[in-house]
C-alpha beads as a LAMMPS data file, in Angstrom:
LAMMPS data file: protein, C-alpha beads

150 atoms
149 bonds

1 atom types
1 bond types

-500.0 500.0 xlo xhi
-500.0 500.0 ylo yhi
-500.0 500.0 zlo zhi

Masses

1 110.0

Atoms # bond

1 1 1 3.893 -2.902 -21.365
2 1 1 3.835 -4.192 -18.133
3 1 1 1.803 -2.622 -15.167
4 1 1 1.081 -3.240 -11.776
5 1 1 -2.829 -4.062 -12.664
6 1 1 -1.350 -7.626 -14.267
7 1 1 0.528 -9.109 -11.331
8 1 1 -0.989 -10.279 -8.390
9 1 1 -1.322 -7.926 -5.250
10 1 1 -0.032 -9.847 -2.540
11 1 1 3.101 -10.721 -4.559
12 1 1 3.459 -7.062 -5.698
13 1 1 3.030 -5.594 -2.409
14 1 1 5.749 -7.980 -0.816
15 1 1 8.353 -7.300 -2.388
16 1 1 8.165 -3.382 -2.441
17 1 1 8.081 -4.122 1.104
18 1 1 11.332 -5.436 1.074
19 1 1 12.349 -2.742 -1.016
20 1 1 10.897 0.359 0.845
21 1 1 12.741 -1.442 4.105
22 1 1 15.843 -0.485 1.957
23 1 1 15.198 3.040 1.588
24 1 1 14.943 5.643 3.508
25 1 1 11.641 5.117 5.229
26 1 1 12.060 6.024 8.978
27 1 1 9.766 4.399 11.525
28 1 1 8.104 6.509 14.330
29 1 1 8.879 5.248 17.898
30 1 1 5.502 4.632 18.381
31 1 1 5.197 1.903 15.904
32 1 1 5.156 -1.274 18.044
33 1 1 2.024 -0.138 20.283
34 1 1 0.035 1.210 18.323
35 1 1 -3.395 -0.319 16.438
36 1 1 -3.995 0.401 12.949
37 1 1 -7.992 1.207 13.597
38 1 1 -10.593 2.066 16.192
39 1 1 -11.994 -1.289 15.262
40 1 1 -8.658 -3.681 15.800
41 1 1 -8.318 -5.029 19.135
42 1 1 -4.505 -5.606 19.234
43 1 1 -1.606 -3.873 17.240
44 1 1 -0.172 -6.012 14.313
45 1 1 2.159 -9.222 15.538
46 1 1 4.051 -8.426 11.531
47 1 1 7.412 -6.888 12.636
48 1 1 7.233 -5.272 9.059
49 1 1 3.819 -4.444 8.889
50 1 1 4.547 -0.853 8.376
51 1 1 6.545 -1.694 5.004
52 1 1 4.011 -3.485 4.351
53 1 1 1.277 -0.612 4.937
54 1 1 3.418 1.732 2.996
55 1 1 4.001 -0.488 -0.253
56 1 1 0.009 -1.313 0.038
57 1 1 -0.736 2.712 0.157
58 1 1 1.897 3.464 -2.950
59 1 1 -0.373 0.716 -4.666
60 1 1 -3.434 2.180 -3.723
61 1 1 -2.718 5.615 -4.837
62 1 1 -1.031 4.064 -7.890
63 1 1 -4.613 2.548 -8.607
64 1 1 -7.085 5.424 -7.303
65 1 1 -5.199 8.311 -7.455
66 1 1 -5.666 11.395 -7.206
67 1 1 -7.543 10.228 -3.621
68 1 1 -7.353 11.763 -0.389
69 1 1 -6.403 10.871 2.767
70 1 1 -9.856 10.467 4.053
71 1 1 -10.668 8.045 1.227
72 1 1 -7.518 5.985 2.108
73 1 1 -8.620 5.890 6.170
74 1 1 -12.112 4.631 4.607
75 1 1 -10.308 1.842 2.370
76 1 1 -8.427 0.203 5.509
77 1 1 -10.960 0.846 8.005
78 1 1 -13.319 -2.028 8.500
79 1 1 -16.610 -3.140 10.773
80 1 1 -16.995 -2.943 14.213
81 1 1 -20.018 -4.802 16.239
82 1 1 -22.365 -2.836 18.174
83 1 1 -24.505 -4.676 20.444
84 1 1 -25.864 -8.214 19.124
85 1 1 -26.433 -7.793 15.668
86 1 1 -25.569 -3.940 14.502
87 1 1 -22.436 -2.784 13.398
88 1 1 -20.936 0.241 11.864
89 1 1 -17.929 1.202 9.924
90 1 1 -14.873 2.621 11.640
91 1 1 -11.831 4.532 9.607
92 1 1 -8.706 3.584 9.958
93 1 1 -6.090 5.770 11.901
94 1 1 -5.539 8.694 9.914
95 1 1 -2.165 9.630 11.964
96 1 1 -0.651 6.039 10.240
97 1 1 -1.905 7.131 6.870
98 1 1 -0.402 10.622 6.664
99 1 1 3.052 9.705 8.445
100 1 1 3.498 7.368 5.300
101 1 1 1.946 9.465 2.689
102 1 1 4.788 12.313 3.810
103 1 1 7.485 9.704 3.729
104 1 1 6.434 8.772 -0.039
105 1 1 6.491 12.216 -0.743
106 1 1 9.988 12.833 0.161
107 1 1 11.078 9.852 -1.485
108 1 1 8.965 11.622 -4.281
109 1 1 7.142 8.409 -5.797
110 1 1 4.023 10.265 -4.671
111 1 1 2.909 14.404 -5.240
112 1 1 0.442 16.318 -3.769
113 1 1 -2.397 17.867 -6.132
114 1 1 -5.462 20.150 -5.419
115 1 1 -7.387 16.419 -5.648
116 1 1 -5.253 14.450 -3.312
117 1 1 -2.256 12.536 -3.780
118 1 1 -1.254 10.783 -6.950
119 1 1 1.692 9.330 -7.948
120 1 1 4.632 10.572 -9.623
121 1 1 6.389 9.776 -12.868
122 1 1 9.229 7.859 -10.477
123 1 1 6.584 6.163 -8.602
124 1 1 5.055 5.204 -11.967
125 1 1 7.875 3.808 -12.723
126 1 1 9.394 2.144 -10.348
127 1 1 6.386 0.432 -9.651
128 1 1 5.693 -1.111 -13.616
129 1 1 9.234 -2.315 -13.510
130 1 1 9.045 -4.224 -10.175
131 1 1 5.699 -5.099 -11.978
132 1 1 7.261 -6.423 -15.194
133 1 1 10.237 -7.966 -13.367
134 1 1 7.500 -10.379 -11.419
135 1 1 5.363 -10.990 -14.600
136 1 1 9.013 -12.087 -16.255
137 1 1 9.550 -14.299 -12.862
138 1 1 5.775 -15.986 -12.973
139 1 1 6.191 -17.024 -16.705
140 1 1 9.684 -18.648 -15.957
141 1 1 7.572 -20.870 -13.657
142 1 1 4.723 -21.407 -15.287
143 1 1 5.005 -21.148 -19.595
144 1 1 1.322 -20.976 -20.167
145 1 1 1.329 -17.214 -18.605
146 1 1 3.753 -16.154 -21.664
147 1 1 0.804 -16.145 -23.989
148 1 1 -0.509 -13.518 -21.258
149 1 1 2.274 -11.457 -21.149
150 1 1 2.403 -10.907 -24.716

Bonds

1 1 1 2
2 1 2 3
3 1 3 4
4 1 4 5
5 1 5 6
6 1 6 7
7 1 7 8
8 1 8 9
9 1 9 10
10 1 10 11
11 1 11 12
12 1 12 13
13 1 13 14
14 1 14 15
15 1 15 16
16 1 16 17
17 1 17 18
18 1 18 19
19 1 19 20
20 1 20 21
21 1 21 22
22 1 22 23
23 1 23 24
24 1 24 25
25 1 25 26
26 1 26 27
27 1 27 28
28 1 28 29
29 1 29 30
30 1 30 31
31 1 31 32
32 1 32 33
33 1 33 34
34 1 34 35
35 1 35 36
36 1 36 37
37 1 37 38
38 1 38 39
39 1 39 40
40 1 40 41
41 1 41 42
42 1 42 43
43 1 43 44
44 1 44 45
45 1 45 46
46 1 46 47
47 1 47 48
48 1 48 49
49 1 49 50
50 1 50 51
51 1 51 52
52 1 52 53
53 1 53 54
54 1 54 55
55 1 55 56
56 1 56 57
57 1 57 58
58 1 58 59
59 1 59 60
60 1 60 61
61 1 61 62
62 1 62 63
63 1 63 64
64 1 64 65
65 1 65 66
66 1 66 67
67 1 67 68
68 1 68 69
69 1 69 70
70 1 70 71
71 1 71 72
72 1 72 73
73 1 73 74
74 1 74 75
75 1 75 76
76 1 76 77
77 1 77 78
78 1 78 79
79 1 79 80
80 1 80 81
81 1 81 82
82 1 82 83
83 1 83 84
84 1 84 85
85 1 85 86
86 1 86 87
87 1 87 88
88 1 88 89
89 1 89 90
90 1 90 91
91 1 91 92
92 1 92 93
93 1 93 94
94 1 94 95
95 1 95 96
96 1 96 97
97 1 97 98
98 1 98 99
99 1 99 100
100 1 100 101
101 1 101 102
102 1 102 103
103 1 103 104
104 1 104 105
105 1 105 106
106 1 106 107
107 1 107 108
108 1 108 109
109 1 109 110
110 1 110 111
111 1 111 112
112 1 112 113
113 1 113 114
114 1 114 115
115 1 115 116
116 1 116 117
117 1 117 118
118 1 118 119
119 1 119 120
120 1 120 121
121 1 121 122
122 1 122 123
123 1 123 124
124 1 124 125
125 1 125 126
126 1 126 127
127 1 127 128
128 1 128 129
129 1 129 130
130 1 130 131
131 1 131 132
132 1 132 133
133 1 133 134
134 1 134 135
135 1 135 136
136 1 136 137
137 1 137 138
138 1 138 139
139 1 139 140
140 1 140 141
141 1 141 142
142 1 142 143
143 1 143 144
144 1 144 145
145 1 145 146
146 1 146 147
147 1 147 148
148 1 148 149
149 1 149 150
């Protein structure tokens, strides 16, 4: 069986990007001014970038879960320079993170537990069949990843 630790990420998170754009996420009128961290200096130039955010966060949770919202503003936070040589880590927004997380929810591929988020058995498996369905694609291409997909 098929999941979504043997397919490549970037390819993965793509196209549920395309897919979430399909379904009933909404996007918040603030979404073309705003930055994603303390430590960006300019919003993203993606006009999708919040599909993308929100098919990278169903992956994440997909991965980690149960984690929290705090460990998700960790994961996409990054460095920022202090001075000449210093720098510290900065969290990402965690406004960004929780607007998504809700819209998962009521789309219900992801469920709230006393731990943090996880994702549910839809979720679960909408994600290993988008997973399979690219394995399937990648060993049309290339036969040698059949013996892999066995």
């Amino acid at each position: 069986m098929v999941k979504v630790y043997d397919v490549p990420a970037d390819i993965l998170i793509s196209r549920l990007s395309s897919i979430l754009q399909d379904e009933e996420i909404s996007l918040p009128k603030w979404v073309p001014f705003v930055k994603t961290s303390s430590h960006k200096k300019r919003p993203p130039q993606e006009n999708n970038w919040w599909y993308i955010r929100c098919a990278s966060i169903l992956r994440k949770i997909y991965l980690y879960g149960p984690i929290s919202i705090n460990d998700l503003r960790s994961i996409y936070g990054g460095t920022r320079s202090i001075r000449y040589s210093t720098s510290e880590h900065k969290d990402a927004s965690g406004s960004i993170i929780r607007v998504i997380v809700h819209d998962l929810e009521k789309l219900d591929y992801v469920k709230k537990t006393k731990r943090g988020r996880m994702i549910s058995g839809p979720g679960m498996k909408k994600l290993d069949r988008l997973s399979a369905d690219i394995l399937n694609q990648l060993c049309a291409q290339n036969p040698l990843l059949k013996i892999y997909a066995k």
